[in-house]
Structures are given as C-alpha cells and as structure tokens.
ZAMARGU-4260 file (C-alpha; in steps of 0.2 Angstrom, whole numbers, plus 5000, padded with zeros to 4 digits):
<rodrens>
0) 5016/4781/4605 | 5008/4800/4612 | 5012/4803/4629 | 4993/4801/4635 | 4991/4781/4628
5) 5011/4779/4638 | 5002/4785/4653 | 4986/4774/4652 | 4993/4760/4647 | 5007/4765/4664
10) 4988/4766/4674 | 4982/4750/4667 | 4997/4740/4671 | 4995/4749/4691 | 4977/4743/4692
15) 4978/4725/4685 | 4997/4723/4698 | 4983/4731/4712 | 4972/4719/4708 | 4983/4704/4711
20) 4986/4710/4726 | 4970/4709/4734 | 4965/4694/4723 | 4979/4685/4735 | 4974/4694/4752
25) 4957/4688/4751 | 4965/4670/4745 | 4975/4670/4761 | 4959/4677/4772 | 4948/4664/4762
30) 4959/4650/4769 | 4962/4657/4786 | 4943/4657/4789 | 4943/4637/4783 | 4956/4633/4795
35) 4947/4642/4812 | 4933/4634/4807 | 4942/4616/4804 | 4949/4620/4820 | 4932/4622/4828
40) 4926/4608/4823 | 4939/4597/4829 | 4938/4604/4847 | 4917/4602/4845 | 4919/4583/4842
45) 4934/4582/4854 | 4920/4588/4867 | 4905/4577/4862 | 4917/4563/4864 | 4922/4566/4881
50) 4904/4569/4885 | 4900/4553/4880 | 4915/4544/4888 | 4909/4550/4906 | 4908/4538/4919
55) 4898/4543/4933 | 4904/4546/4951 | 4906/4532/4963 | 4896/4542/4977 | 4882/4546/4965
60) 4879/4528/4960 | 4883/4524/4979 | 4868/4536/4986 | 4857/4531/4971 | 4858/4512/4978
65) 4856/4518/4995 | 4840/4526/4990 | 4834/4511/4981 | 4837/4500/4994 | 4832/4512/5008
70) 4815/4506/5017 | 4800/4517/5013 | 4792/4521/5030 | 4774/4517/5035 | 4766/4536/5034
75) 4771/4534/5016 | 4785/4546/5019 | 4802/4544/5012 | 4810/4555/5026 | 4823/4546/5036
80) 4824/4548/5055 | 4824/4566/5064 | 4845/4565/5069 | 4849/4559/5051 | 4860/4571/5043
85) 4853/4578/5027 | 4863/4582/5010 | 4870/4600/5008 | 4865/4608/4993 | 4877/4606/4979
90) 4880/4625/4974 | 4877/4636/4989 | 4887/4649/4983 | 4873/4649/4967 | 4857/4647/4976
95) 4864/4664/4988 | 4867/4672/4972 | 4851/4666/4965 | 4840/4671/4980 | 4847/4689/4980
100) 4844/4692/4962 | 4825/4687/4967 | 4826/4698/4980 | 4834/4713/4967 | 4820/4710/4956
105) 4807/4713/4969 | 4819/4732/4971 | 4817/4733/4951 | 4798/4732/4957 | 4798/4747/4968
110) 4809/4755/4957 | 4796/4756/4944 | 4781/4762/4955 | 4793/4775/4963 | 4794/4765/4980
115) 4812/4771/4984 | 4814/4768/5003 | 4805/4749/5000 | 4817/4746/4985 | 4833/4751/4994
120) 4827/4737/5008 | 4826/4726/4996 | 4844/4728/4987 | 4851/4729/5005 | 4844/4712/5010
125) 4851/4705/4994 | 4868/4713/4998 | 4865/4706/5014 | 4863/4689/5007 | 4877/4689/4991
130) 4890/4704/4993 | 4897/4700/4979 | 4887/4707/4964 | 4889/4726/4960 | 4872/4728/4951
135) 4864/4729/4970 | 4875/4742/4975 | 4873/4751/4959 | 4853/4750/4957 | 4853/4754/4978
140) 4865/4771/4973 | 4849/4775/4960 | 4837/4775/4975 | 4849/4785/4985 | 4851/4798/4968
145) 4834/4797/4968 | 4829/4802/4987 | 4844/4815/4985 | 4858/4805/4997 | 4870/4810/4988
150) 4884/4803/4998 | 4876/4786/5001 | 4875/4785/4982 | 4892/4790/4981 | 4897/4776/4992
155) 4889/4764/4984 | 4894/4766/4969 | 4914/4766/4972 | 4909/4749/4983 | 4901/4744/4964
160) 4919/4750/4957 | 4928/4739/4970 | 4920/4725/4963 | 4921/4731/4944 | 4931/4740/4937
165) 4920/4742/4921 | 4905/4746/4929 | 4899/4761/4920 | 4883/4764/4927 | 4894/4766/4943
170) 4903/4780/4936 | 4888/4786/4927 | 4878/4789/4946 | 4893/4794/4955 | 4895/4808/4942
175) 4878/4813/4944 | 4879/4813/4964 | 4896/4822/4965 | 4888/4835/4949 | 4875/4839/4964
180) 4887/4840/4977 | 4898/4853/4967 | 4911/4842/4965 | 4914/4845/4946 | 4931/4840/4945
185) 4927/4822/4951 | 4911/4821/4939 | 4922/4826/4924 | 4932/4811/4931 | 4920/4799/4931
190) 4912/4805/4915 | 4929/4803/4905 | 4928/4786/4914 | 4911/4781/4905 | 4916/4788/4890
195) 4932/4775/4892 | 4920/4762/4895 | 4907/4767/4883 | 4913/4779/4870 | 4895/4780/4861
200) 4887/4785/4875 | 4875/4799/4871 | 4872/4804/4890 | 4888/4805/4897 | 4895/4815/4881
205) 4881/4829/4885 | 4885/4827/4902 | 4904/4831/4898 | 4900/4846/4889 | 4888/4851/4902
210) 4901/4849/4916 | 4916/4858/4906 | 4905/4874/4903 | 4903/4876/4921 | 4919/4871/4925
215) 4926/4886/4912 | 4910/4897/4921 | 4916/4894/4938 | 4936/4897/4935 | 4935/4915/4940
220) 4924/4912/4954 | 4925/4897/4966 | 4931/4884/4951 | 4946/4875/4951 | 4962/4887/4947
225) 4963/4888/4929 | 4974/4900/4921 | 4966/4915/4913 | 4967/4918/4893 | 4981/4931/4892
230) 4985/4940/4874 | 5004/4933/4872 | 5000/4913/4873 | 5004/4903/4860 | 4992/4888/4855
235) 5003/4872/4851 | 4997/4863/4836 | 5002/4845/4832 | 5016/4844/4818 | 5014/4835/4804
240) 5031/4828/4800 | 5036/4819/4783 | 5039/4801/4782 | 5060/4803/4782 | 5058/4815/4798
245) 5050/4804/4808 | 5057/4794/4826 | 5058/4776/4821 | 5059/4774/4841 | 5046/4763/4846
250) 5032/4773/4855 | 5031/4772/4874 | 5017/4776/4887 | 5018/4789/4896 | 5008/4792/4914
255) 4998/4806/4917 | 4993/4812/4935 | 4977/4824/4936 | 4984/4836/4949 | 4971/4849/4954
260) 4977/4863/4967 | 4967/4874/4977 | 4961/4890/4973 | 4971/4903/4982 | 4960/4912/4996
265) 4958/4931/4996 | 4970/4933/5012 | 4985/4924/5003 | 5001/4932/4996 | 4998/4931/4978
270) 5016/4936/4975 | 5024/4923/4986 | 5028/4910/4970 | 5037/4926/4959 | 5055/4927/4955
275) 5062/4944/4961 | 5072/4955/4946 | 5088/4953/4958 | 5087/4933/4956 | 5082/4936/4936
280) 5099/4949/4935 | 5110/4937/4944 | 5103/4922/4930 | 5102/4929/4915 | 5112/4947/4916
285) 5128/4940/4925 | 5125/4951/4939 | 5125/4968/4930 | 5108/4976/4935 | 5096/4983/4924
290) 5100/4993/4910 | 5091/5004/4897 | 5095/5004/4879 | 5101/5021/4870 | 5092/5026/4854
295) 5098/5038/4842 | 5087/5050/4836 | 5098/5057/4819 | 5105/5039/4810 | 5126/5047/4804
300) 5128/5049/4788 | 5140/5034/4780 | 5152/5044/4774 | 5160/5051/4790 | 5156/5034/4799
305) 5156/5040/4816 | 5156/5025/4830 | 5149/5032/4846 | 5150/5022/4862 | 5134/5020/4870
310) 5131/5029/4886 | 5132/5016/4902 | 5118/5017/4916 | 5125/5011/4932 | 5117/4997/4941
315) 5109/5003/4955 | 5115/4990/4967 | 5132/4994/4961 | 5130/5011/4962 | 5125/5013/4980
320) 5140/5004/4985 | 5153/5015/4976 | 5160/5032/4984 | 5159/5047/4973 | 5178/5046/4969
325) 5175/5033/4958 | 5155/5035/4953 | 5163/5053/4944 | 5177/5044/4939 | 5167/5031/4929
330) 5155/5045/4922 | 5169/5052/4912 | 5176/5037/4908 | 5161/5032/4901 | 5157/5049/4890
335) 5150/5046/4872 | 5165/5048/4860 | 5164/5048/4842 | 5176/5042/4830 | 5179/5047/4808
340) 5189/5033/4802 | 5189/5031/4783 | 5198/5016/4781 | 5182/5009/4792 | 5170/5015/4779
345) 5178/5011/4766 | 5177/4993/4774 | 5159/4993/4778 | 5153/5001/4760 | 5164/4988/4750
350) 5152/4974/4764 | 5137/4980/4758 | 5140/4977/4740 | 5144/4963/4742 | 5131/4956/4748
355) 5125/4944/4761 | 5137/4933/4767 | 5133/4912/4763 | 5134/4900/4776 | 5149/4887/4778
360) 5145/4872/4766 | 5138/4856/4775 | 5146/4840/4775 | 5140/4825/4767 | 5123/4819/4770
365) 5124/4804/4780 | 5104/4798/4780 | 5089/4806/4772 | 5084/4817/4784 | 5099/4828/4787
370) 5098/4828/4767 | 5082/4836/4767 | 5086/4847/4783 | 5100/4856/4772 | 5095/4854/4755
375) 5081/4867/4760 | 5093/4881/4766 | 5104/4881/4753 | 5108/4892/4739 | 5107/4887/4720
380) 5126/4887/4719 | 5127/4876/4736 | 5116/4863/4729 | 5126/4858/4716 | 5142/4857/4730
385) 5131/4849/4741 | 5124/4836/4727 | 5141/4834/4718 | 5148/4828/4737 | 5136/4814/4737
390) 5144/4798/4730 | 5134/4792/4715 | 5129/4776/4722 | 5122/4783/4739 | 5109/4795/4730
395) 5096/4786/4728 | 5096/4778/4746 | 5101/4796/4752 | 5083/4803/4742 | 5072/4791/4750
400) 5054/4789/4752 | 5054/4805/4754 | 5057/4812/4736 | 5046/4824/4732 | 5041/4835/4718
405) 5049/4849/4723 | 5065/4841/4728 | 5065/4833/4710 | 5062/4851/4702 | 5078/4856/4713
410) 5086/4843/4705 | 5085/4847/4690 | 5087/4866/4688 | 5104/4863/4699 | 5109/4848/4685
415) 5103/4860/4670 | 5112/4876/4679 | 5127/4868/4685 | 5133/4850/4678 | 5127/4854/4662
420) 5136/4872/4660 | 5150/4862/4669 | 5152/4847/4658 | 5153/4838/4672 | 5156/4817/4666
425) 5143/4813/4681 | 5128/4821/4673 | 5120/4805/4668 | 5125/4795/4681 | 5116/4806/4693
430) 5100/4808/4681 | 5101/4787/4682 | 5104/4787/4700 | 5088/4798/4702 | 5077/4785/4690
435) 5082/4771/4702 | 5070/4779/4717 | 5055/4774/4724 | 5045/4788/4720 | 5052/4792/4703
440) 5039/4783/4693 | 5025/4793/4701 | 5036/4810/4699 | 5038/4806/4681 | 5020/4805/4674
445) 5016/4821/4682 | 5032/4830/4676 | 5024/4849/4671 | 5027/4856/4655 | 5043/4866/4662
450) 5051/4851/4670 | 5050/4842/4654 | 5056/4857/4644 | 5073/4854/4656 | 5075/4836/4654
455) 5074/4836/4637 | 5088/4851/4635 | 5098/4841/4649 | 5095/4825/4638 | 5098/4836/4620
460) 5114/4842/4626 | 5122/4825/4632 | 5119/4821/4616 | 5132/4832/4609 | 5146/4828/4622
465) 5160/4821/4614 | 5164/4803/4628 | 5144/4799/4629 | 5136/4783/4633 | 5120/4779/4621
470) 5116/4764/4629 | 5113/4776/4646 | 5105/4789/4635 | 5093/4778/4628 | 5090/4770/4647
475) 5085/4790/4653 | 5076/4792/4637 | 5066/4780/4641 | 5063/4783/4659 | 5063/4800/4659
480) 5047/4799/4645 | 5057/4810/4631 | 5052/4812/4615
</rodrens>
C-alpha cells in the first residue's frame, strides 16, 4: 500500500470516528429536548388541574348572597344608604398605574405635535400619580432635551436609573445632555453604558466615536489630562501563549475604577510630582553621584594587551565636601595607568578561540512547560543531555499537548546526531516513547520529505545493531509509516 491510499484511508477512518461523534450529541440534544418538553407538559396539566379544583372564597360568595338578597330601592336604584361604606377597589396600586399610563399617553400626544411644555405637564401629573415607573421620568428628560434643560433632563434621567438599572434610554439622554453641557467624560460613561445594555445599538456606537474624537481633540486644550504621544512608548500587545504555557488558575474578576484627574492650571508647578537626581543617585547609584563614561579613541592592539584604568570623575557633592589635601591626593591616585602583561594575553587570545562559553546544563524537566522553556535555548549537543536525563517513561507525559513540528524535527536530528552515532540501547525506546503522544498521529502524516529521510536511516541502522528487538522495530515501522 503507497503512502497516499495509507493516508486516505487514515482520513476516512477520522471522518467516519467524527461522524459518530456528532451522531451521539445530537441523540443526546434530541432526547434532552423530549424531556423539557415532557416536563412542560406535566407542569401545564398540573395548572389546569388546580384551576379546576378552585373553590371560591367565602366573602365572595358571602357578598354575592348579600347582593341577591339586598332590597332594591323604590327609585329603581341599587344604591344602598348615603353613610354605607362602599367596597375599595380591589388593585389600587394597578388602577394608579393604570391612570398614569393614560395620562403618559396624552404626553406621547404632545410629544408628537411638538407640545413640550404641555407634554412635560402631563408626564409630571403621571409621576405625580404612580412614582414608580421610569418611562415617565425618561420620556419628561426628552422634553427637557428637547427645550434645551439640560440639567432637569439630567435629573430625570438618573431618577429613571434609580429605578432601573437597565434603562438604556436613560443613559442614552443623559449622554446626550451632559454631551451638551461639555461634560464628555460622563457622556462616554453613559454611552459604554448603553452599549452594555444594548451592544447593537447603531446610535450610541456613532455617538461613542463621536465623543472619543473630541475627547482626543480637546486633550491639549481644556480636555481631560491625557498623556501626550511620546516617541519612546512601547504599545503592549496581548501574548498568544501555547496551550502547555498557559495558567490553569481559574480566572478572577478584577475591579476597575475610572479615575479622571484635573487638568493642571497654567499657575501650577508642573515639576512638583519629579524625582530630583539626588533621590535617583541615592536609589539606584548607592550614593555615588553622577558620572561620565570614558571612551577610547585608538582600540590597543592585542598583542601588548594594555589594561588602562578608567579615569574617575568626582561626585560633585563629594567633592565640595573634601579639602584640597585630599581632592590632589585622590587625583593622582586616580591617574590612568597601563599595564603589558603577556601571560594575560596569552589568556585572553586562547578565550577567543575557543569560542563562546555554554550555559550550565539544566536539570531534569519536571512538567511540560519548563521542557519547552529550555529545550529552546539549548544547544545540539545539550539536547541530547537534556533528552537522555529524562526517564523513558516520563517522555511522553513530559511532551504534551504541546508537541509540535518543530519539537519533533529536534528530536529527531538530536536521535540521528547523537543516540545513533552513540549506540545508545535507549534509541528505540525513546522513538516508541515519542509514538505514544497525543499529537504524533497528526505529526506523522505530514512528516516532510527530510524528516522521513531521518527516520528511515534511524530505523536502517537499528536494524544492524547486534542486541535489537524486531518485534519494536516492526511496532516503529509501522508507526513511523516506513517503507
């Protein structure tokens, strides 16, 4: 069998298993539907039945009788006697609410023809009569918006927000009033606020925009104090960490407090908040003043190796506290010298050539990530004593899900380079170890050409080892997709 049937037929086998996966998820949603739906039922029937089991109240078949029985009066009239107390209405708390949304819909009425002042009568007789509904305050903040009060519609509108919290068009008109007052820090407020509410909303995304060019208009000039573009800030980007690098902490909200201070006014110190270079010297120079660094402008030749001490500034705070006894005293002292030593040289040329100095070897890997922390920075020649310090049946747990291509292409060079030059017995135990991943089936059909070239050499010269296994040959054979 060629390598492109192995590969459909892997393909084929994948989509029939994915396949029988959804076939069961929408068995298990199919019979989750049936059971709300059973369920609804029930509590439908459960309701008819009560319904039907009602018994009506005593006092309302009691005042039913007394009507029956209750004498109709000459005149006709059913009226009882003028001091006879009458029945209070059953829902006054709904008829107030009722009457004030007739009266809101006489304000809807003014609204339409433009009648402001009679419309905000109207909307205040129905707060008057049921304070309880926000839509009154809200429609009465339009009028206000409308006739240009801009801080009676600001009041009514936080009134609406006391009432609901999820009032939009509240928000939405208090933006608009505090937009006109200049307050653009309060209007991008509320307009985040709508768009919370109501993040499809057209208007309040324009208006966002709108408010946030001003805002970045105004900063230089009576805005809020936003910090000017300078040439050395760095913009932080979000990292996009692999799957074995990332927290498995649960995530945790954190508060954010919108502070906003005042623009600092022509008469104030603008260098009150700066850390002086004394207080920078005593933090981060221990104390020893400034200094200026000494350049060379001839670089000595190698050969005579000359070490030159580098001249030393005083401090001038130090300086202005010393006599002159001592200030000439430290001056010669601190004369450049220089020094031919040979030995030195010969030090430092036999350094160069050889080379750059490797790190320490790490220790053994306890958990993926710190695998693929260090397998990154290491050498050829570390990577095999970095992979042959892992115990064999810890690699594949050590790999991960985060095995990738190019970790697998390290692998293999550092097996090909290393255990194989080496003889080392472990050779196909680690190459088993790797087939046991996760990821390995993937990795394998999309081998490159070079990557199959080293697996089968790897494979060809196990082969010829005297103490082989075939039975694990043929295993890697197989999983490897060797020829």
């Amino acid at each position: 069998m060629n390598e492109g049937a192995r590969k459909t037929m892997e393909l084929q086998r994948q989509v029939r298993h994915n396949a029988t996966e959804y076939q069961n998820e929408v068995k298990s949603l199919y019979s989750w539907e049936k059971d709300i739906k059973s369920k609804e039922q029930t509590i439908k029937n459960a309701a008819n039945a009560t319904a039907k089991n009602n018994v009506p109240v005593r006092s309302q078949v009691e005042k039913k009788e007394e009507k029956a029985a209750k004498p109709i009066s000459p005149g006709g009239s059913a009226a009882g006697s003028p001091t006879e107390k009458q029945d209070l209405p059953v829902d006054l708390i709904a008829q107030q609410h009722k009457k004030a949304n007739d009266i809101k819909d006489r304000g809807n009425t003014y609204v339409k023809k433009g009648d402001y002042d009679h419309a905000i009568e109207a909307y205040t007789e129905a707060v008057d009569v049921y304070p309880y509904d926000p839509i009154y305050y809200s429609n009465r903040a339009l009028c206000y918006l409308k006739k240009e009060d801009y801080n009676s519609c600001v009041e009514d509108c936080e009134a609406a927000i006391r009432l609901d919290k999820l009032c939009a068009k509240a928000y939405y008109r208090r933006m608009q009033a505090n937009e006109s007052l200049g307050n653009n820090m309060e209007a991008l407020k509320d307009c985040t606020s709508v768009l919370a509410i109501e993040p499809k909303n057209i208007e309040a995304k324009t208006s966002l925009a709108r408010i946030n060019n001003r805002l970045r208009a105004n900063a230089t000039k009576g805005g809020p104090n936003f910090t000017p573009d300078r040439p050395d800030f760095v913009d932080i980007l979000p990292l996009d960490k692999p799957a074995y690098k990332r927290s498995k902490k649960p995530m945790r909200r954190v508060p954010i407090v919108d502070i906003v201070s005042p623009r600092a006014t022509s008469n104030s110190n603008t260098n009150q908040l700066r850390i002086s270079d004394d207080d920078i010297d005593k933090i981060f120079n221990s104390n020893c003043g400034t200094f200026e660094e000494v350049k060379n402008d001839t670089k000595p030749k190698l050969e005579s190796n000359p070490i030159q001490t580098p001249a030393v500034k005083l401090p001038e705070h130090t300086s202005n506290s010393l006599t002159p006894d001592t200030k000439i005293a430290l001056q010669k002292a601190a004369k450049p010298t220089i020094v031919n030593s040979p030995a030195l040289t010969s030090q430092t040329e036999a350094t160069a050539a050889a080379g750059p100095v490797e790190r320490a070897l790490p220790p053994q890997p306890m958990n993926t990530a710190q695998f693929y922390i260090t397998w990154k920075e290491l050498s050829p020649a570390q990577k095999y004593k970095y992979l042959k310090s892992i115990e064999i049946p810890n690699l594949c747990k050590i790999l991960g899900a985060g095995f990738d291509s190019d970790t697998f292409t390290d692998l293999l060079h550092t097996i090909q380079e290393f255990y194989v030059s080496n003889k080392e017995p472990t050779t196909a135990a680690v190459l088993n170890e790797i087939s046991k991943n996760e990821q390995f089936v993937i990795l394998a059909m999309l081998m490159s050409t070079e990557e199959k070239n080293i697996i089968s050499s790897i494979i060809s010269e196990l082969k010829k080892w005297p103490n082989k296994n075939t039975s694990l040959l043929a295993k890697l054979t197989k999983a490897y997709h060797v020829d």
